[in-house]
N, C-alpha and C positions, 0 to 999 in steps of 0.2 A: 509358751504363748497362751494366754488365753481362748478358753473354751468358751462354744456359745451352744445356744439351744434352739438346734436346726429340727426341724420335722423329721420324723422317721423315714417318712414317704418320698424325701430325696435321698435319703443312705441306701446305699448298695452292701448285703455282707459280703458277696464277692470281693467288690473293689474298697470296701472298708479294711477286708483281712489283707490284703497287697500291699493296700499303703500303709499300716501298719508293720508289717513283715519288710517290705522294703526300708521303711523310716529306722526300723530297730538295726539292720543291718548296714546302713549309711546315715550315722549322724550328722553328719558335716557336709552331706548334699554333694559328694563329688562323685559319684557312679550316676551318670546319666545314661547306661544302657537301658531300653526296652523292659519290661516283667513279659516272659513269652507263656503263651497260657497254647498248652500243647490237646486241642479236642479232636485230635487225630485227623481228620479230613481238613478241617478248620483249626489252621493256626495265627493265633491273635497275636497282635503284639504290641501292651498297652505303655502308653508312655512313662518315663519314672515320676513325671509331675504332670497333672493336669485336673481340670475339674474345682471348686470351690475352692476363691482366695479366704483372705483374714478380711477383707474389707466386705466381700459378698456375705460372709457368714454373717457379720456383724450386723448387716443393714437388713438381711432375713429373719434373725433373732432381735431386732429393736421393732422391726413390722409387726411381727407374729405378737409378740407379747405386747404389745399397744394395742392389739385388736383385743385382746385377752381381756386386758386391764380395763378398758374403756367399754365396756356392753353398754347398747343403745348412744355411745356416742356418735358423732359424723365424725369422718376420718378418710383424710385426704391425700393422696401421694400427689407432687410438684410433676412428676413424669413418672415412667417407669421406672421400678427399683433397682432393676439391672435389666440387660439385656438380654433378656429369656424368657421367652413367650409361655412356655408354663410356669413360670412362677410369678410372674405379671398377672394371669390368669387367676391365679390360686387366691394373689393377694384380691382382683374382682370379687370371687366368689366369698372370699370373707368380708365384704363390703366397703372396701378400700374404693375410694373413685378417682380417677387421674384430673387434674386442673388440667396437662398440657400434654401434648405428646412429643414423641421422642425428637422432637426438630423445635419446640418450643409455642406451637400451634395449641392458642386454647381452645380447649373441651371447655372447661368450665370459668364463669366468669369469675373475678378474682371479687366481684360486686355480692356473690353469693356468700362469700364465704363470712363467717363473723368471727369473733374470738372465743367462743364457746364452742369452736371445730377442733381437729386438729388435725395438722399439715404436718406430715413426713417429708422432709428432705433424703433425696433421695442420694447413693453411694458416690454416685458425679460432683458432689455438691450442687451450687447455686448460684445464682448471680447474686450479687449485693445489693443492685436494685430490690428485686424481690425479695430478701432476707428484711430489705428495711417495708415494702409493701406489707407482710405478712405481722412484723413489730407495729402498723402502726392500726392494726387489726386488734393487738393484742393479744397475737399468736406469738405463743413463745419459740426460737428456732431453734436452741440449744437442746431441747431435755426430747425431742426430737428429728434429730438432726444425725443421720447415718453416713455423712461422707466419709467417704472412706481414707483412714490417714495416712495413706501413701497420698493420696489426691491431696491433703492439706500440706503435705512436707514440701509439694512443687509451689504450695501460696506462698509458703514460709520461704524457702529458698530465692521464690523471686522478689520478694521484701526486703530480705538480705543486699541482694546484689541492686535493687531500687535507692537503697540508700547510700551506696554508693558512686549510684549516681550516670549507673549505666542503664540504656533501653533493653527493655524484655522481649529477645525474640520468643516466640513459642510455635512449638513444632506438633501439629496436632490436626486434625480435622475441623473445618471451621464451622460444620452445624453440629456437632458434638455437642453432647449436655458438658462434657467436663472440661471442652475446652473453649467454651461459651462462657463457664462458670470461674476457668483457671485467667483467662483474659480478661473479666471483669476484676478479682483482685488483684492482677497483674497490674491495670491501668488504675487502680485506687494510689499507688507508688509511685508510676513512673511510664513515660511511653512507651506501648509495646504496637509489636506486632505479630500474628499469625503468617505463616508458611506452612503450608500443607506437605510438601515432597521436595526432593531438591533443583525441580525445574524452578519452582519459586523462590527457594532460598538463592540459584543463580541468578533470578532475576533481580532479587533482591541486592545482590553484591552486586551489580551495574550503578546501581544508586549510588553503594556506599563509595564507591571507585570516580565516580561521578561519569562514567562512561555513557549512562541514560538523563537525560535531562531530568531536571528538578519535576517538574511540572506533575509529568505523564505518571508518577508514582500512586497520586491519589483518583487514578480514573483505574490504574492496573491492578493495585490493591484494595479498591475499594471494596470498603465492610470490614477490613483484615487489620484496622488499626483505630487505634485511641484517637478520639478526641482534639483535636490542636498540633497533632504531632507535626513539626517541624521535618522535614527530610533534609534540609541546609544544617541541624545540628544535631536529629536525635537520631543519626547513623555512626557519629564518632567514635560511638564506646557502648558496645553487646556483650549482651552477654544470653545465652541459652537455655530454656529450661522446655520439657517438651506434657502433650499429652501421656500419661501411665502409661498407658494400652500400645504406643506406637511399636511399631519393631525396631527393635533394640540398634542394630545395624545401619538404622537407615539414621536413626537419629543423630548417633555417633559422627557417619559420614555429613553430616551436615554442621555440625559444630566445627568438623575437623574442619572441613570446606571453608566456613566463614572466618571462624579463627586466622587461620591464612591468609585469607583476601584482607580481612582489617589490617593483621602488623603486617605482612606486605606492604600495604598502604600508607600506612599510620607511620609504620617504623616503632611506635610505641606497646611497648609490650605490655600496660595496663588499657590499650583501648578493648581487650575482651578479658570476660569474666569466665575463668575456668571453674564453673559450678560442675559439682561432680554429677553421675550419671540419675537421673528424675524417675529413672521406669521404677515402677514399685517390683519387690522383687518376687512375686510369682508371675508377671507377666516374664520378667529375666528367666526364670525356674522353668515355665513350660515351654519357651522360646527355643531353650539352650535342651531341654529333651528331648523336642522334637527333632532338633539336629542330631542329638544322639541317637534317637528311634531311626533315621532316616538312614545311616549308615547299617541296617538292617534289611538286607536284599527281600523285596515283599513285589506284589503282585499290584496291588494298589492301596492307599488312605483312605480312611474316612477320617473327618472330622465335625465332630456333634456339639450344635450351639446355636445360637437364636443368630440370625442373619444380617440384625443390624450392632450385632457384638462387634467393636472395633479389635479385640484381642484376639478374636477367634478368625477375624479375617484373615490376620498376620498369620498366625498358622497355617491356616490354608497358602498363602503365599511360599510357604517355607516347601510344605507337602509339593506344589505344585511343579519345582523345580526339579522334581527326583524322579515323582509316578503319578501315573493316573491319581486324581486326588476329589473324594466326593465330600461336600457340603452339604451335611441336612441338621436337620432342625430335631427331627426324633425318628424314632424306631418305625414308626407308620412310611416313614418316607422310600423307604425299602418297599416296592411294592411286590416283589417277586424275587424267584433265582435268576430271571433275566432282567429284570429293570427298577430302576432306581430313578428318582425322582429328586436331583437336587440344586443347589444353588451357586449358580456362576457369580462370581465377585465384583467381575470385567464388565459384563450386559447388567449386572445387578437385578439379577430374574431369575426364577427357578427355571431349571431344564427337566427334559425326560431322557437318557441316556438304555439303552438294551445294551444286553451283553459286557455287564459292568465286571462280571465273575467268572473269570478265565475257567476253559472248559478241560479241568487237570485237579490235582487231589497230591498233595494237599494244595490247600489257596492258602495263600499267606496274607495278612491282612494288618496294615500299621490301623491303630484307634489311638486317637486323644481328644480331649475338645476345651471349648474356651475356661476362662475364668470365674464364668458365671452359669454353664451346666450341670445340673446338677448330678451325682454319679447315679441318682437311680436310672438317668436316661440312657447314658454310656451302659450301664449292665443289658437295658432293654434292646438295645441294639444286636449286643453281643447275641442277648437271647433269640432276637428275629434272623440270625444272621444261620444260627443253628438250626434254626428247622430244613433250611435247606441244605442240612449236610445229615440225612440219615445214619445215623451207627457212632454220631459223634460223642464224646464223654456229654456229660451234662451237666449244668451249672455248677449245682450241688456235689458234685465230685470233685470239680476245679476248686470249689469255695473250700473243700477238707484239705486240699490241697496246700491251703497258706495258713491253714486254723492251726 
């Protein structure tokens, strides 16, 4: 796989030699247990996959080196680059400025910018509208352009089955950059529509069923569909492709769901399109880890990542089902040995929780975090996690530990 050229100052050697030492001993990605990091009072137990995809590296090393390459030019990111508030930040402080933010809201007018700028697309890709806005600026989108190509394999796949001639559901969050971006070249093809969870996709099969009147479709889904769409004919023949990031499980059940309801219906076995599975595969990788970390008897989770990460959400969803399961953003959030400072999913707000750290020895503690974390943060944690465990080994012993 190709290597990229990430900043030192996200790499961890702890969690560089782990994943190393673990990669060497499972090539083929089938041991999803834990790496357990034994610091006597405190024991960690980090997941076998998590932390920096192929598509995050790529769009931090196409950022980093355009700032390099261009001194004294303007240089613009569409939104955030991913969803991680220190490395959004980093890209600020090298003079990167956002046009929009992460719901599509501009900061900057699009009247500002000229062709003598230059615009990064950011790893979500983009809508097509603004890809042609930014063209006809004389911004080029290509030599620029860091979407990440698992996000491009769900355009391509829903082209595929456009030409055939079926509607594109899309299963995904509807103010999401990527499925703002996956729904604009979805409807370049062919009618689609968004469904967020499978109360919707239920509600969705009432239509196709004809069980819900015609009518009431485009007042229930309104904003969740193309253009002209038809509900009398462009429910006949689906097919599925979802946001990356979504949880693996939930998406599946909704293919399987609709699948059903149509040749039930239909009786016709080409009215849906069996597209194979859309998640890129390290959202699958850390998904299917953390089920493996989780069958590891522990005290409670943390999981470290920027708050409005759609893949880091899902993890926490997974954590939350087993144990106590805390959401922070970084090492800082930890304010003590009694209290923690983190972020509910449910209220969509941070908390303050005391007494997060059972009063016993050892604590056992699951760690993993999103896709777009970087491992210096997940190290920094570890490290805050340690001070309050006097007598415990110390980094630099655990790091000889996998060298």
């Amino acid at each position: 796989m190709k290597q990229f050229d990430v900043p030192l100052f996200y790499r961890s050697p702890l969690i560089s030699a782990i994943k190393q030492k673990r990669k060497e001993a499972d090539k083929m990605k089938k041991d999803f247990t834990p790496t357990r990091l034994d610091f006597g009072p405190l024991q960690v137990y980090l997941a076998r996959h998590f932390g920096f995809c192929y598509g995050v590296e790529n769009a931090i090393d196409i950022a980093f080196r355009t700032v390099a390459d261009n001194p004294g030019k303007r240089i613009f990111l569409l939104s955030e680059m991913i969803h991680n508030p220190q490395v959004n930040a980093d890209l600020v402080a090298h003079g990167i400025r956002f046009l929009q933010d992460t719901y599509g809201k501009q900061l900057i007018s699009f009247d500002e910018i000229t062709g003598d700028d230059i615009v990064l697309i950011p790893a979500f890709g983009t809508t097509l509208d603004i890809e042609e806005r930014l063209r006809q600026k004389g911004i080029p989108t290509d030599k620029y352009n860091t979407t990440c190509p698992f996000v491009e394999k769900v355009w391509n796949r829903s082209e595929v089955i456009a030409r055939k001639e079926y509607t594109i559901i899309i299963h995904g969050k509807p103010a999401h950059e990527e499925t703002r971006a996956t729904f604009s070249h979805a409807a370049a093809h062919a009618p689609s529509v968004m469904v967020k969870d499978m109360e919707e996709a239920i509600r969705l099969a009432q239509y196709i069923t004809g069980v819900k009147e015609a009518g009431s479709f485009y007042e229930e889904f309104h904003g969740q569909y193309t253009e002209g769409f038809d509900i009398k004919k462009d429910l006949k023949r689906i097919g599925v492709v979802n946001q990356t990031t979504m949880l693996a499980s939930d998406t599946q059940a909704i293919a399987d769901y609709l699948k059903k309801v149509i040749l039930d219906f239909t009786g016709n076995p080409d009215s849906f399109a069996d597209t194979r599975d859309t998640l890129c595969y390290a959202t699958n990788d850390n998904q299917t880890a953390v089920s493996g970390m989780l069958e590891t008897k522990a005290d409670l989770a943390l999981v470290v990542g920027g708050y409005n990460s759609s893949n880091t959400s899902h993890l926490v969803e997974l954590c939350e089902e087993k144990l106590p399961t805390y959401y922070i953003s970084s090492a800082e959030k930890i304010l003590s040995a009694t209290t923690i400072c983190h972020y509910n999913i449910h209220k969509k707000e941070e908390t303050v929780t005391d007494g997060y750290l059972p009063g016993k020895e050892p604590v056992q503690i699951l760690v993993t975090s999103g896709a777009s974390c970087p491992d210096a943060m997940v190290e920094a944690v570890i490290s805050k996690l340690l001070v309050y465990f006097p007598g415990a080994r110390s980094l630099e012993e655990m790091t000889g530990q996998f060298n």
